[in-house]
N, CA, C and O atoms as a GROMACS GRO file, in nm:
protein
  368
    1UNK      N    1  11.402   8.059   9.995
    1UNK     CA    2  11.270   8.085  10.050
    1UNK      C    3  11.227   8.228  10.012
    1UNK      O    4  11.299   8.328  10.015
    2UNK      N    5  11.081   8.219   9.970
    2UNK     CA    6  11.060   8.372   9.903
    2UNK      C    7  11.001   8.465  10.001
    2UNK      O    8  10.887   8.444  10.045
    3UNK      N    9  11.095   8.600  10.051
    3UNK     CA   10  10.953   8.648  10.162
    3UNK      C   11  10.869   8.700  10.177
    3UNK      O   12  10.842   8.787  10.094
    4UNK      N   13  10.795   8.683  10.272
    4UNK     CA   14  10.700   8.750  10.299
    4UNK      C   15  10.639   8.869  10.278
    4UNK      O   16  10.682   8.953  10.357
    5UNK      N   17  10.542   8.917  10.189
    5UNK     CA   18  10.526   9.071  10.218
    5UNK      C   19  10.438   9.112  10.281
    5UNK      O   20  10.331   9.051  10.290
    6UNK      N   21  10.469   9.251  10.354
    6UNK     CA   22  10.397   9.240  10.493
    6UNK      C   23  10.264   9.301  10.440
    6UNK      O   24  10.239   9.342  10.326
    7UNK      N   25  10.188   9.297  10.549
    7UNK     CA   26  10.008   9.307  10.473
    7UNK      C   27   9.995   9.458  10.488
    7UNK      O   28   9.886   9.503  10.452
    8UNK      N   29  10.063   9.526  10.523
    8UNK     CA   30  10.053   9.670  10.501
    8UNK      C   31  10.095   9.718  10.365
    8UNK      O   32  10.045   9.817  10.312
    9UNK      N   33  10.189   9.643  10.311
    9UNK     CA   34  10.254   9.682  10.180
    9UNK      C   35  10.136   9.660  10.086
    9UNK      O   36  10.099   9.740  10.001
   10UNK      N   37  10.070   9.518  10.118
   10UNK     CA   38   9.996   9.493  10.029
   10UNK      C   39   9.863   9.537  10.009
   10UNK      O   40   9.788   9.509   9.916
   11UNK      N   41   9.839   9.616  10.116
   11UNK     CA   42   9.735   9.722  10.101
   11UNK      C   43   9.760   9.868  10.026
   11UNK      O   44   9.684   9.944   9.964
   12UNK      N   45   9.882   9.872  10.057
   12UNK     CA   46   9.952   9.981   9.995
   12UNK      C   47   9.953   9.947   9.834
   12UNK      O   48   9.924  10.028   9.746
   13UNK      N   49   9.982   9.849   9.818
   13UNK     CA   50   9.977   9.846   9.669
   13UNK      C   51   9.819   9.835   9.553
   13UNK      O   52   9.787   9.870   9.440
   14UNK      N   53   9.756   9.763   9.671
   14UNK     CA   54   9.599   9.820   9.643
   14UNK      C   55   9.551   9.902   9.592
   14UNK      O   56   9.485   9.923   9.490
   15UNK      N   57   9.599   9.963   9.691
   15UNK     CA   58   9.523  10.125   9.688
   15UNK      C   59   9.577  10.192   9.592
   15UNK      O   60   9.510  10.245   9.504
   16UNK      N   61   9.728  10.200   9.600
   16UNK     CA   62   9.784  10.287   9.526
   16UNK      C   63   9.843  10.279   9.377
   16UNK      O   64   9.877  10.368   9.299
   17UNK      N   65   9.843  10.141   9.368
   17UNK     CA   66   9.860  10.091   9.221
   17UNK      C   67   9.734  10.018   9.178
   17UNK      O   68   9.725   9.975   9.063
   18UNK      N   69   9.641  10.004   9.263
   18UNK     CA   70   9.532   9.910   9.194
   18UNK      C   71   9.604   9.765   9.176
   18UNK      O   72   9.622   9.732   9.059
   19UNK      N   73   9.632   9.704   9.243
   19UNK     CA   74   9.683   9.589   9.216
   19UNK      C   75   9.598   9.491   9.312
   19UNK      O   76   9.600   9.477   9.434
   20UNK      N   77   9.526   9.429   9.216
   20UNK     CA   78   9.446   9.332   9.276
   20UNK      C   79   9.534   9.188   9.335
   20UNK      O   80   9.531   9.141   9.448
   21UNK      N   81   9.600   9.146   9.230
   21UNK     CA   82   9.715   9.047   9.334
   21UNK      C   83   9.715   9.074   9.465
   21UNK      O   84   9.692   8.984   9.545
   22UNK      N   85   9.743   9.205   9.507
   22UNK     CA   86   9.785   9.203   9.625
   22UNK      C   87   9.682   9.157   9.749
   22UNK      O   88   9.715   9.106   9.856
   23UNK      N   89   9.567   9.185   9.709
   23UNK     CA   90   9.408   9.207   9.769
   23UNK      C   91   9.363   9.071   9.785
   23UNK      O   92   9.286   9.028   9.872
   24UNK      N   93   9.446   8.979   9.646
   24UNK     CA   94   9.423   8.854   9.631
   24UNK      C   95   9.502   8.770   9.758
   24UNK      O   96   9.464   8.664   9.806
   25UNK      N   97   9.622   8.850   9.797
   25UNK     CA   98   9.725   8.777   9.864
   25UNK      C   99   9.649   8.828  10.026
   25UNK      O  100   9.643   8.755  10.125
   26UNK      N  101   9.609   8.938  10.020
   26UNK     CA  102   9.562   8.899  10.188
   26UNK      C  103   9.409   8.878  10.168
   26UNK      O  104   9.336   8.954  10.232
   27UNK      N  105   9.361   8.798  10.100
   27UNK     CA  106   9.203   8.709  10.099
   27UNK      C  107   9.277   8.560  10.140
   27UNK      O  108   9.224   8.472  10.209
   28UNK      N  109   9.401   8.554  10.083
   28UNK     CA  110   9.446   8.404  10.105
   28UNK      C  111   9.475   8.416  10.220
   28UNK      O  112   9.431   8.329  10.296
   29UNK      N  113   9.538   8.497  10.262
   29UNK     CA  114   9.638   8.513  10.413
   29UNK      C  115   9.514   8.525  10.502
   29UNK      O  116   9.549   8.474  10.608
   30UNK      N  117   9.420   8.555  10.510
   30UNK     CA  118   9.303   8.570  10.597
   30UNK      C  119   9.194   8.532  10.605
   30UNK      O  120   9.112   8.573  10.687
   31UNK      N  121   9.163   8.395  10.469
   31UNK     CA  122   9.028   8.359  10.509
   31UNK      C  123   9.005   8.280  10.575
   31UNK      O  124   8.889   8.276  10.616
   32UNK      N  125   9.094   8.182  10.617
   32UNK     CA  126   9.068   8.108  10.726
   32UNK      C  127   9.018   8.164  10.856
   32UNK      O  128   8.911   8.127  10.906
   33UNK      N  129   9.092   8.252  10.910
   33UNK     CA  130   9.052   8.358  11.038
   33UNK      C  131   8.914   8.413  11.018
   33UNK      O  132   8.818   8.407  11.095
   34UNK      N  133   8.924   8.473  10.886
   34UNK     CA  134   8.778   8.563  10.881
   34UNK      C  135   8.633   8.498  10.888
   34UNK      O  136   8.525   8.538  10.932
   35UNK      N  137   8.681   8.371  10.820
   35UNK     CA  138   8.565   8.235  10.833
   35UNK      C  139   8.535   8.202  10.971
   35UNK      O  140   8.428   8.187  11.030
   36UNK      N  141   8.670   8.193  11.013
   36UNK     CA  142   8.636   8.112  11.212
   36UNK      C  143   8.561   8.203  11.234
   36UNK      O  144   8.440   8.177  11.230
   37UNK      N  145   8.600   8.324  11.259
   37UNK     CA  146   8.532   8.427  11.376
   37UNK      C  147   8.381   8.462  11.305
   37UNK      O  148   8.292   8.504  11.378
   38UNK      N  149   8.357   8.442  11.153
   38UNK     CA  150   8.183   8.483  11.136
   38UNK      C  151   8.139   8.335  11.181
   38UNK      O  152   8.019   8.321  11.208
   39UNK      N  153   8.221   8.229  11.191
   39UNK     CA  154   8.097   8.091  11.177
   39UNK      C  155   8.133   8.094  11.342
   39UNK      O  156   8.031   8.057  11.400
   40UNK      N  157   8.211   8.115  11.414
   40UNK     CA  158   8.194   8.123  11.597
   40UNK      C  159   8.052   8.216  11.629
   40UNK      O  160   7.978   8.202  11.727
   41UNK      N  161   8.038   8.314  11.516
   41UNK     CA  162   7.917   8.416  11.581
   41UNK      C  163   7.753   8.380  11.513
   41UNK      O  164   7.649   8.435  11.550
   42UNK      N  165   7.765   8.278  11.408
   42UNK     CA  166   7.666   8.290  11.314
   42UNK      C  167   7.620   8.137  11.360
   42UNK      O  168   7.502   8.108  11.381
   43UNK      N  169   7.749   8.030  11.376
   43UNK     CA  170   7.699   7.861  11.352
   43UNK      C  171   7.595   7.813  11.272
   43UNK      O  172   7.501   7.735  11.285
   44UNK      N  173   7.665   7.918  11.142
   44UNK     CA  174   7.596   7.836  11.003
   44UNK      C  175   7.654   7.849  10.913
   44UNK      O  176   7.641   7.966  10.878
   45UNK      N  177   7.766   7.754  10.794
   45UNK     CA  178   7.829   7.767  10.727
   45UNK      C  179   7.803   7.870  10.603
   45UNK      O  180   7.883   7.958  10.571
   46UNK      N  181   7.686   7.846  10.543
   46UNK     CA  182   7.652   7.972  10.442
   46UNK      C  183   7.659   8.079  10.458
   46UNK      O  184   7.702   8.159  10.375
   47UNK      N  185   7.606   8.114  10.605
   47UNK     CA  186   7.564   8.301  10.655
   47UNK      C  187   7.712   8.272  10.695
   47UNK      O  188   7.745   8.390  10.704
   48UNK      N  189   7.824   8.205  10.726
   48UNK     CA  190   7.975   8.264  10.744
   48UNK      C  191   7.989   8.235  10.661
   48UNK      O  192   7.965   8.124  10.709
   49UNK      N  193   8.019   8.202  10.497
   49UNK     CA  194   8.052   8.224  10.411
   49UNK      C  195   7.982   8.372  10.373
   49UNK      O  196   8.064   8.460  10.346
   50UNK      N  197   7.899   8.394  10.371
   50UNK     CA  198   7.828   8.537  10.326
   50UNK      C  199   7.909   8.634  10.380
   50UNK      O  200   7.964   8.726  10.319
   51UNK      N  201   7.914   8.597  10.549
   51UNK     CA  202   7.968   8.733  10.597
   51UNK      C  203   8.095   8.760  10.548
   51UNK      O  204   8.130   8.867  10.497
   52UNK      N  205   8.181   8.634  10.571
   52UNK     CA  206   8.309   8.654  10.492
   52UNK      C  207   8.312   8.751  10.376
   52UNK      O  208   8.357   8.865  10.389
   53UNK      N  209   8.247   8.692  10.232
   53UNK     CA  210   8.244   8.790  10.145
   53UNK      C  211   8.221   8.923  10.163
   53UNK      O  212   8.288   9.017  10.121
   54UNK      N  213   8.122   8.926  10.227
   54UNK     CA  214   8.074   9.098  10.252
   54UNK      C  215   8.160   9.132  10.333
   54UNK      O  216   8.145   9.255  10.332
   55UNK      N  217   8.276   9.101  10.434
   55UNK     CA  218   8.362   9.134  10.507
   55UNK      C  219   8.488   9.231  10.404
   55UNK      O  220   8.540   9.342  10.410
   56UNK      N  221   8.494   9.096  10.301
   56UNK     CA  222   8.634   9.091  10.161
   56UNK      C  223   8.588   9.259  10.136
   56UNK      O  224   8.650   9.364  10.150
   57UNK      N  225   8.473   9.231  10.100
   57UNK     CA  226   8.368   9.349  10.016
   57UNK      C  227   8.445   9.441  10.066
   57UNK      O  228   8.539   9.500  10.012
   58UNK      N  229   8.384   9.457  10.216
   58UNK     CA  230   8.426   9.645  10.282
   58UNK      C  231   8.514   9.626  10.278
   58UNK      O  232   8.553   9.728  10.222
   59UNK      N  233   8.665   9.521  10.305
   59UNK     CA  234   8.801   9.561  10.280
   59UNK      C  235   8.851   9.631  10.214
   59UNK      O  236   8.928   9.725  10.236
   60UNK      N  237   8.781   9.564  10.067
   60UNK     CA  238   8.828   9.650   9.964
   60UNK      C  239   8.759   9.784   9.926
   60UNK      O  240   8.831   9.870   9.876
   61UNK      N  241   8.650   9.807   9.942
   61UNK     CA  242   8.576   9.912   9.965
   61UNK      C  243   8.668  10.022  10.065
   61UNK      O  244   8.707  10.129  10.021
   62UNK      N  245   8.690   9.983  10.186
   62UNK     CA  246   8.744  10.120  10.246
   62UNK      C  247   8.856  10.106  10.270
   62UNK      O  248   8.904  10.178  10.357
   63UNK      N  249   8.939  10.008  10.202
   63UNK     CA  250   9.072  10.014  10.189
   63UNK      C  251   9.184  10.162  10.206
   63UNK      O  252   9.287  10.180  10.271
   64UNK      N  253   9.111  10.241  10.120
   64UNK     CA  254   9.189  10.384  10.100
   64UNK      C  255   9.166  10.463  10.235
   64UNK      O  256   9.226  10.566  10.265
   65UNK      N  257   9.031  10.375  10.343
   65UNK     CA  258   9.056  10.468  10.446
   65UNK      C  259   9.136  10.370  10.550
   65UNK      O  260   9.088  10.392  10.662
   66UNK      N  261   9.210  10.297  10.555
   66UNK     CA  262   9.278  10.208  10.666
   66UNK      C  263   9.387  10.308  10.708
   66UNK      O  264   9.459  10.380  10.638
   67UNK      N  265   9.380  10.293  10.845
   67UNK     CA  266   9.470  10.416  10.926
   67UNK      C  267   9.598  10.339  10.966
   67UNK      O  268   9.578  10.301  11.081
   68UNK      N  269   9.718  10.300  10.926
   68UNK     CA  270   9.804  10.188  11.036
   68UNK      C  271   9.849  10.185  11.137
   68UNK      O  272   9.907  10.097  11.202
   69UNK      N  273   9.807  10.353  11.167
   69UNK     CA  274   9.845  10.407  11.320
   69UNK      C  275   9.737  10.373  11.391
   69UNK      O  276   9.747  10.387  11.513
   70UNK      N  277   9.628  10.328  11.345
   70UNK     CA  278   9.506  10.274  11.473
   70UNK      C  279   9.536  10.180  11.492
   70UNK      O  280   9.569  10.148  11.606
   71UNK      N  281   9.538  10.081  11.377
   71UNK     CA  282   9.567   9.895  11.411
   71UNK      C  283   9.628   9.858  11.296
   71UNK      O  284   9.659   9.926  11.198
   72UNK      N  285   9.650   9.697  11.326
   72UNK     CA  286   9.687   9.664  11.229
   72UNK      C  287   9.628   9.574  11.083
   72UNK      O  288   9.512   9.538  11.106
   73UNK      N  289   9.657   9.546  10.995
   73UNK     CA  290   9.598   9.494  10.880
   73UNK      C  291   9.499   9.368  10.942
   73UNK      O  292   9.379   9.372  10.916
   74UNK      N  293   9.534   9.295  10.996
   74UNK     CA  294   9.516   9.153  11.041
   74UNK      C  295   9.366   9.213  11.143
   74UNK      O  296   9.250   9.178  11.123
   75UNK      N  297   9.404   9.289  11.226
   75UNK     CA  298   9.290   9.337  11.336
   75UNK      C  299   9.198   9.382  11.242
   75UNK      O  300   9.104   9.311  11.206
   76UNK      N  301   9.215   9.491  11.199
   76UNK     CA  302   9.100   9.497  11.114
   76UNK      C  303   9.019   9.445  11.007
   76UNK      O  304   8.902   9.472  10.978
   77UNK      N  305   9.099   9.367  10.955
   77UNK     CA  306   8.998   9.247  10.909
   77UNK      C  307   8.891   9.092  10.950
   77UNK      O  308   8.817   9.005  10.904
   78UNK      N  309   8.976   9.166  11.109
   78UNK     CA  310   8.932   9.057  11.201
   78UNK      C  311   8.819   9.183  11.211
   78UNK      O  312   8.756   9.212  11.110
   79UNK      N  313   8.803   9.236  11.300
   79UNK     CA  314   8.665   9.343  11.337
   79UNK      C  315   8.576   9.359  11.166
   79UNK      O  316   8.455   9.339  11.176
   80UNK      N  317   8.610   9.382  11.061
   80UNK     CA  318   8.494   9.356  10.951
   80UNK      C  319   8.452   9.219  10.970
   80UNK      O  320   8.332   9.209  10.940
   81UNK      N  321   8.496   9.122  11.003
   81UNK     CA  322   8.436   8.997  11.017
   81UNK      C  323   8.333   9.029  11.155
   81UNK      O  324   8.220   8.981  11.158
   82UNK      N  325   8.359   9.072  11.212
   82UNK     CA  326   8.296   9.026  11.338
   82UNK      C  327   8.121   9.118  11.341
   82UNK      O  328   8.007   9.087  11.376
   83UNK      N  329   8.208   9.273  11.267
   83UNK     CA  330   8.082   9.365  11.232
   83UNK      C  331   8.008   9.254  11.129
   83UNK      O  332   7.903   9.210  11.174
   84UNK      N  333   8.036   9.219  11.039
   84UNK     CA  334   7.933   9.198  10.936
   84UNK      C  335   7.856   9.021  10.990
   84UNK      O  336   7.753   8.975  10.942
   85UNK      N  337   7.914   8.975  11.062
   85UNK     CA  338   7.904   8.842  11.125
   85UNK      C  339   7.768   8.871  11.199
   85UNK      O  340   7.674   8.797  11.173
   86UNK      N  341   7.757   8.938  11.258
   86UNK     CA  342   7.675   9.019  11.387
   86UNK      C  343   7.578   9.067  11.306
   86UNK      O  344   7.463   9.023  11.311
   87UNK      N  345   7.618   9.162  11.223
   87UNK     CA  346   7.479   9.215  11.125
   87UNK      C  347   7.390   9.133  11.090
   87UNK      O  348   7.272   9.165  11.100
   88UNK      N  349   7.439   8.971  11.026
   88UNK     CA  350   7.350   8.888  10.969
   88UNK      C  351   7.325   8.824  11.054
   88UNK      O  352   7.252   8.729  11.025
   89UNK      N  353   7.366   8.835  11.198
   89UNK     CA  354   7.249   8.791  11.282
   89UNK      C  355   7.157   8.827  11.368
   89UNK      O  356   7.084   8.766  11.446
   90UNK      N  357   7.179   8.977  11.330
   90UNK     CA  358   7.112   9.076  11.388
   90UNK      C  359   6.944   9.039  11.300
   90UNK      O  360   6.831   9.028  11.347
   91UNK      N  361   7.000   9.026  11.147
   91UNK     CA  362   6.905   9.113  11.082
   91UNK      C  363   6.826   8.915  11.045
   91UNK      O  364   6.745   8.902  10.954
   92UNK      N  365   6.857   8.830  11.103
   92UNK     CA  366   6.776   8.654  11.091
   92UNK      C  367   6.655   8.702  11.167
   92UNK      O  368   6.563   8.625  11.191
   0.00000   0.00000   0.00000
């Protein structure tokens, strides 16, 4: 069994090697979650597909500022979902 690498590493390798694999491996590990929580706030499959992306977006966008002493990988990709979920229904 091959293991796991933890989603901090793989932010770590992001950032610091540019390694998109890794970025690739927590889009897999998290889009299910990131989907529920924009289509629980939006209840419309497209605008939670949108938010999703634009969620991916700022991940990788402020990746280099993720703190691991505030939270963890998983939480905060849960809260970009929820910010950008909210935005597009702020702004319907």
């Amino acid at each position: 069994m091959t293991p796991v690498t933890p989603d901090r590493d793989l932010l770590h390798r992001l950032v610091h090697l540019n390694d998109h694999d890794s970025f690739g491996m927590l889009v897999h590990r998290y889009a299910t979650t990131v989907y529920a929580i924009a289509y629980g706030i939006l209840l419309d499959r497209a605008r939670a597909e949108d938010a999703v992306e634009e969620a991916f977006l700022e991940a990788r966008r402020t990746a280099p500022d993720f703190d691991p002493q505030r939270s963890t990988v998983a939480t905060w990709l849960r809260q970009l979902a929820r910010i950008r979920a909210q935005r597009l229904l702020q702004n319907s």
